[in-house]
N, C-alpha and C positions, 0 to 999 in steps of 0.2 A: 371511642370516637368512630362516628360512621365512614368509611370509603368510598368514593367513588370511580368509578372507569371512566380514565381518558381514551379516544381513538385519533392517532393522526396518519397522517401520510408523508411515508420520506420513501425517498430513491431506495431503490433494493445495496445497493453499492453500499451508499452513505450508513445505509441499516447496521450491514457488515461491518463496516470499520467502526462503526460508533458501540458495537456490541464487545468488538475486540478490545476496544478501549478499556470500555466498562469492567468486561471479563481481568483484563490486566490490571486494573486497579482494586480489584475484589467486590465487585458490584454490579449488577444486574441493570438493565437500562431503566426499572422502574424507578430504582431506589434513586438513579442518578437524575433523573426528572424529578422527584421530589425532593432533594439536594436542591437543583437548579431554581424550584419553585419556591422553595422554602426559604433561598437568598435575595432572591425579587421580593418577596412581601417584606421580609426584615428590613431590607437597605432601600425599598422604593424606588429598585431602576434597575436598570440590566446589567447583572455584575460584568460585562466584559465589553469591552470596545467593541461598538459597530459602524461600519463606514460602507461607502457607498464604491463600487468596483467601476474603476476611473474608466472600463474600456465603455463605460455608458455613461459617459460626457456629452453632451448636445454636441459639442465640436467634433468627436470623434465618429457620432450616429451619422452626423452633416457629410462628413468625408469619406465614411462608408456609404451613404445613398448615394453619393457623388459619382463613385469608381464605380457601382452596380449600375446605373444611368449608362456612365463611360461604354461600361462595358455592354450594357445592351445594344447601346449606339453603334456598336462595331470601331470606336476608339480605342483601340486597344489592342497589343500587338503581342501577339505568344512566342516564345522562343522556348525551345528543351534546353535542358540542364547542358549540355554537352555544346549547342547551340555558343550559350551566354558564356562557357568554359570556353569556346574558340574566342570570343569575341575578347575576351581577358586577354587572351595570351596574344592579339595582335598588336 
């Protein structure tokens, strides 16, 4: 059967841990990529739950422009740690 070469890009980090993975389950990143591929064609879907990272909600996006606005506008008041710690104990 002929092979071909995949190239992609991941984070140097994500690289690392995802080799350390591999490495501890006795497997090389290739073979676990073809594992991975190899259950996608069988089952015709992504074997593992994918969802969407709640902190990029339109609501959430909404109320972070908000406070950047805020705070460009000079609406916005800084206090130090030590500051908001007096302010506690009044």
């Amino acid at each position: 059967m002929a092979q071909s070469n995949i190239s992609i890009r991941m984070d140097d980090n994500l690289k690392k841990d995802f080799t350390i993975v591999c490495d501890n389950l006795g497997l090389n990143v290739s073979a676990m990529v073809t594992i991975l591929a190899k259950k996608m064609v069988r089952e015709q879907r992504i074997p593992f739950e994918v969802s969407v990272d709640p902190f990029y909600t339109e609501a959430n996006i909404a109320a972070l422009k908000q406070s950047m606005a805020e705070m460009k506008g000079g609406k916005t008041i800084s206090k130090t740690m030590r500051e908001l710690e007096a302010m506690e104990n009044e």
